[in-house]
N, C-alpha and C positions, 0 to 999 in steps of 0.2 A: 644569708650567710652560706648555705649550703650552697648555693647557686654560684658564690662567687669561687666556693673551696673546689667544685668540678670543673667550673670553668680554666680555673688556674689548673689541676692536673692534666686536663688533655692540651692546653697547652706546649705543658712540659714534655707532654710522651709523644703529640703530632712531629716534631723535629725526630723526634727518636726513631720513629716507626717508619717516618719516609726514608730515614739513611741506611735501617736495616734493608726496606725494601728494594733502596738501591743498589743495598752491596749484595745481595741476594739476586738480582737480577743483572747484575752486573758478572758475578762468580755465574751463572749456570750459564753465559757466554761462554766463558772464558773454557767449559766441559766440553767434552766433544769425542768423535767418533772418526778412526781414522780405518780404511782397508789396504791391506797386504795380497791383492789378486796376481796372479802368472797366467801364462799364456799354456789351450790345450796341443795340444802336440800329441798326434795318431804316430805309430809305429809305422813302415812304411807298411802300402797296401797296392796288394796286388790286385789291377784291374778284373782278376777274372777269381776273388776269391768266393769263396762259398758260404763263408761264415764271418758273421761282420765280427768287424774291430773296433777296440775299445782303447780310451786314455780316459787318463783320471787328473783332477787337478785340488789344490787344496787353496781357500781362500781363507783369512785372518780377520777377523773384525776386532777393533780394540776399541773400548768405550774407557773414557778417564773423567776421574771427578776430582777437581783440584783442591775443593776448601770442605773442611769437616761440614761445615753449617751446608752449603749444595748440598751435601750427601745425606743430609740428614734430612733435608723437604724436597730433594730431587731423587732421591735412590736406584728409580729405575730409568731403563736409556729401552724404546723400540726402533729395532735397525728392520728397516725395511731395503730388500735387493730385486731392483726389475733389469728384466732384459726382454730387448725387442728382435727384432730379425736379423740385426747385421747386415754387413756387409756382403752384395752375392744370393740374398735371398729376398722372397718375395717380402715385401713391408707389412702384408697383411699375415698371410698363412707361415707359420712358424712352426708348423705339425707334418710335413720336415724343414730340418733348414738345410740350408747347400753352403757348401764349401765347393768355391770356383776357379779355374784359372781361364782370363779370357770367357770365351762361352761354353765352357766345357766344367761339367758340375757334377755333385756327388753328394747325396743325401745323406746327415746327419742329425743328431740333436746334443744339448744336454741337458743332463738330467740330477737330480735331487735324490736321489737312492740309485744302487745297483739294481732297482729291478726294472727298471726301465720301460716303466708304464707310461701308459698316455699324461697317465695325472700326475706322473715325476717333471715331467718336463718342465727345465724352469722357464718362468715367464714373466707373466704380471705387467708388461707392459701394455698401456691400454689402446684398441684398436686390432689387438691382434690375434690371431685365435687360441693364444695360450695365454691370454689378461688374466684368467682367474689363477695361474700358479705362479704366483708372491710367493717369492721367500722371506718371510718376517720372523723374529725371534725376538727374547723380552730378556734385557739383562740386570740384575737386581744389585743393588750395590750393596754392602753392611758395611760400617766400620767409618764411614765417612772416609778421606780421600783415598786415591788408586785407583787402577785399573782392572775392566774386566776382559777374555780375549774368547771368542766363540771362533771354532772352527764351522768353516762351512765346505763341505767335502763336495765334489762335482762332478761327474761321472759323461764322459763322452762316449757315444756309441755311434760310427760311420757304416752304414747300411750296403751289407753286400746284396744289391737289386738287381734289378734289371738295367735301373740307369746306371751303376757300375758296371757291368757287364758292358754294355754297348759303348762306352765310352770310349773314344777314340782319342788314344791318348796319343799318342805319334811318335815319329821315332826317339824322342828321348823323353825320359821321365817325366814329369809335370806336378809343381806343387802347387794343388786347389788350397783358398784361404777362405777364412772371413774375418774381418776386424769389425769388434765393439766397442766404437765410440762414447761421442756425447750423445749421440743421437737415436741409441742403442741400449746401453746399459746406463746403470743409477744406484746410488747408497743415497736411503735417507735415515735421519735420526732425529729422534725428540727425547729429550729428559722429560720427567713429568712427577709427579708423587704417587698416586695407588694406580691401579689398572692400566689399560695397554694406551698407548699415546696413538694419536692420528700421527700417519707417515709423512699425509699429504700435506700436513701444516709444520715439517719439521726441517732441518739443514740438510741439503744436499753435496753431497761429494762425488765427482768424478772417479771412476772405476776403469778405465780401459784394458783391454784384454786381446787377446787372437787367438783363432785356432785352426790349427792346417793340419795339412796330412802332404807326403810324398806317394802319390800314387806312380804305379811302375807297371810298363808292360811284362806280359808273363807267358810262358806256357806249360802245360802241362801233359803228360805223356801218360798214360799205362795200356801194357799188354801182359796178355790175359797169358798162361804155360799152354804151350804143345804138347799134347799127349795123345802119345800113337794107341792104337788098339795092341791087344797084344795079339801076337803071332808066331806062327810055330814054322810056318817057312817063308824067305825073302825071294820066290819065285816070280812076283808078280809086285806091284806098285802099292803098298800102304800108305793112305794119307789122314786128314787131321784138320782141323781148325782149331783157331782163336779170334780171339778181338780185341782188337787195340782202340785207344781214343784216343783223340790228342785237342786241346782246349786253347786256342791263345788268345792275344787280346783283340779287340778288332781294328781290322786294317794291319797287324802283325804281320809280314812274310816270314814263313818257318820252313826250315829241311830236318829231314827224318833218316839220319843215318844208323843202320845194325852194323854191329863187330862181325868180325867173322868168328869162327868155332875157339872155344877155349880148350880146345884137344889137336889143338895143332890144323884146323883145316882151313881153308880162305875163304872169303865170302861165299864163293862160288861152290866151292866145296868144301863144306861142312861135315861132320865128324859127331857122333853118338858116342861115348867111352863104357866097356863093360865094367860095373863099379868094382866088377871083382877080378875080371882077368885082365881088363886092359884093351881088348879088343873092340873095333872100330865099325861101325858101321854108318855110310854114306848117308846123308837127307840134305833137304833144301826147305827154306821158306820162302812166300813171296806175297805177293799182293794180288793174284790173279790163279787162278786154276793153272794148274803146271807151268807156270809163267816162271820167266827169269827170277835171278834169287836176289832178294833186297839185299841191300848194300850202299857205299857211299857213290854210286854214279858209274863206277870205275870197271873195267874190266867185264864188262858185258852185264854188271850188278844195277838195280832201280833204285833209284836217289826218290825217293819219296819228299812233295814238297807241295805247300798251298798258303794260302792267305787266310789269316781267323778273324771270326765275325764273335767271338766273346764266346759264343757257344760251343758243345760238346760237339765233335766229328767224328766218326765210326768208320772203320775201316777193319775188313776180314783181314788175317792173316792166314794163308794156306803152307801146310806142311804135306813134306810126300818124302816116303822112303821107298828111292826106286828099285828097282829087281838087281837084286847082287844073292852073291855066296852067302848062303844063310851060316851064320857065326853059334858059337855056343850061347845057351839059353842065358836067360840072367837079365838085369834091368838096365839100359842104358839110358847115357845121359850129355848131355851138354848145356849149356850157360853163353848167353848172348847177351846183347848189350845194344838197346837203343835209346840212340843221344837227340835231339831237339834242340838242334841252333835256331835263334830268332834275331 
C-alpha cells in the first residue's frame, strides 16, 4: 500500500519538476549580459614630447535578469574582459603594444588603474605576455528581476621613448591606430547560484573598440639670457655667452629666425635701453665669435637652419658690446625674439 501511495506521488511531482526545470533553464537564457565600450582616443602628440600622454575611456557592462524565479537560483552573473594585441602589434608580446600608421609605430598600453603598472595592464588573452591580467568582476543580483551596471574605467598611456622620438613622421601629420576586433578583444558571462562561475564555460559577446592618437611633427626652441659683465668703461669690446637648443622631429627641416632690438635697432644693430634714462647702447649676437648678427638671412644677418634627428641640438650664442662712448651708469636692457619655422 505504501509502495503504491509513493509510487503514485512521484508520478504526480515527475511532470511537475521537469516543467519547473524547463522554465528555469529556459528563463536563465533568456538573462544576459550586454557591453557599452568606445574607442581610446590620445590628445594630439608631439613626436619629440618628453612626457608621455595619456587618454582615458569608460566601458558599461550591464547584466539583466528577466524572471523573479532566475533571480532567485541564478543571482549572480561573472563578466569576464580579455584583450589581445590588436591590431599593429606584435600577437605575442603586449608589454608594449603599438599604435601604427603604415610602418611607422609608437608604443602604448592600456591599463586598469591610473597607476600604470606592469600588473594594471589589461590582458588575459591567452598566448600572450599579459594572459595573467583578466579583468573579471562578480555581479550579485537581490530582488529578483532587473538590471546590474559595472563601470569599468581604462586608462591609456602613449610612451614618450625613444621610438617616439626617432619617429619619422613626414611632412604632414600621421594618425598611428590599432583596432580590437574579434580576434582581439572578448566579453564573457555565466549566471550561476553561489560562488564565482567559470568564464570559460559562459556566453560570449563581441566588444570592438580603437585606439589612435594624431601624432605631429614639432619643434622646440630655448635660449638661455645675455648677460654682460658689468663695466665701468665702453673703451674696449665686452662680450658674453648663452646657449640655445633647438629639438625637432626627425627628418623635420627648421629656420631659426631673431627679431631685431625692441628699442628701435635692426638686426644688425641692436640697441641696450637705460631703464632709467633711456639711453642707448650698441651690441650684437651671433652664432660664431664676433661673427655676423643672427637674423632672418637679410641684410648681411645669419638665417640659422638644419634638419632634426628627434634629439636635443646645442648651439652657443655669442654677445659683444663693441668699443663706443661709455653712457651713464645704470642697467641696460633689451628683448629679442627667436621664432622656429618647420
Amino acid at each position: 500500500m505504501m509502495a503504491t501511495i509513493f509510487s503514485t506521488l512521484a508520478r504526480r511531482w515527475l511532470p511537475a519538476v521537469g516543467l519547473l526545470l524547463m522554465l528555469l533553464c529556459g528563463q536563465a537564457r533568456a538573462d544576459g549580459c550586454t557591453v557599452a565600450q568606445s574607442d581610446i582616443v590620445f590628445p594630439t602628440v608631439s613626436s619629440i614630447s618628453s612626457t608621455d600622454v595619456y587618454a582615458s575611456a569608460n566601458f558599461k557592462v550591464t547584466c539583466t535578469w528577466t524572471s523573479f524565479v532566475a533571480g532567485l537560483l541564478f543571482p549572480n552573473a561573472t563578466v569576464c574582459l580579455y584583450l589581445g594585441a590588436g591590431s599593429n602589434s606584435s600577437t605575442t608580446v603586449t608589454a608594449p603594444r603599438q599604435l601604427a600608421s603604415g610602418a611607422k609605430a609608437v608604443n602604448y598600453n592600456i591599463y586598469t588603474d591610473a597607476s600604470y603598472s606592469a600588473a594594471k595592464i589589461w590582458g588575459g588573452w591567452a598566448g600572450t605576455s599579459t594572459s595573467a591580467n583578466l579583468i573579471t568582476f562578480n555581479l550579485t543580483k537581490t530582488g529578483g528581476v532587473g538590471s546590474l551596471v559595472q563601470d569599468v574605467n581604462l586608462f591609456g598611456k602613449l610612451n614618450a621613448d625613444s621610438t617616439l622620438s626617432s619617429l619619422n613622421v613626414g611632412p604632414d601629420d600621421l594618425v598611428a591606430s590599432s583596432n580590437f576586433g574579434a580576434g582581439s578583444v572578448l566579453m564573457r558571462y555565466m549566471f550561476f547560484l553561489t560562488g564565482l562561475g567559470d568564464c570559460t564555460l559562459g556566453t560570449s559577446v563581441s566588444m570592438p573598440f580603437k585606439v589612435s592618437a594624431n601624432v605631429i611633427n614639432d619643434c622646440n626652441i630655448n635660449v638661455g639670457s645675455l648677460v654682460f659683465p658689468n663695466s665701468n668703461l665702453l673703451s674696449s669690446a665686452v662680450r658674453t655667452t648663452s646657449s640655445m637648443s633647438i629639438q625637432c622631429s626627425k627628418n623635420t627641416a627648421y629656420r631659426i629666425v631673431f627679431s631685431g632690438s625692441a628699442n628701435g635697432g635692426s638686426m644688425s644693430a641692436r640697441k641696450l635701453k637705460n631703464t632709467g634714462t633711456a639711453e642707448l647702447v650698441s651690441y650684437q649676437i651671433s652664432n660664431t665669435l664676433d661673427g655676423p648678427s643672427l637674423g632672418d638671412g637679410n641684410g648681411g644677418t645669419v638665417l640659422l637652419s638644419g634638419t632634426g634627428d628627434g634629439g636635443v641640438a646645442s648651439q652657443t650664442v655669442y654677445g659683444i658690446v663693441p668699443p663706443q662712448t661709455t653712457p651713464s651708469p645704470g642697467d641696460y636692457k633689451d628683448t629679442i625674439t627667436a621664432t622656429v619655422s618647420f
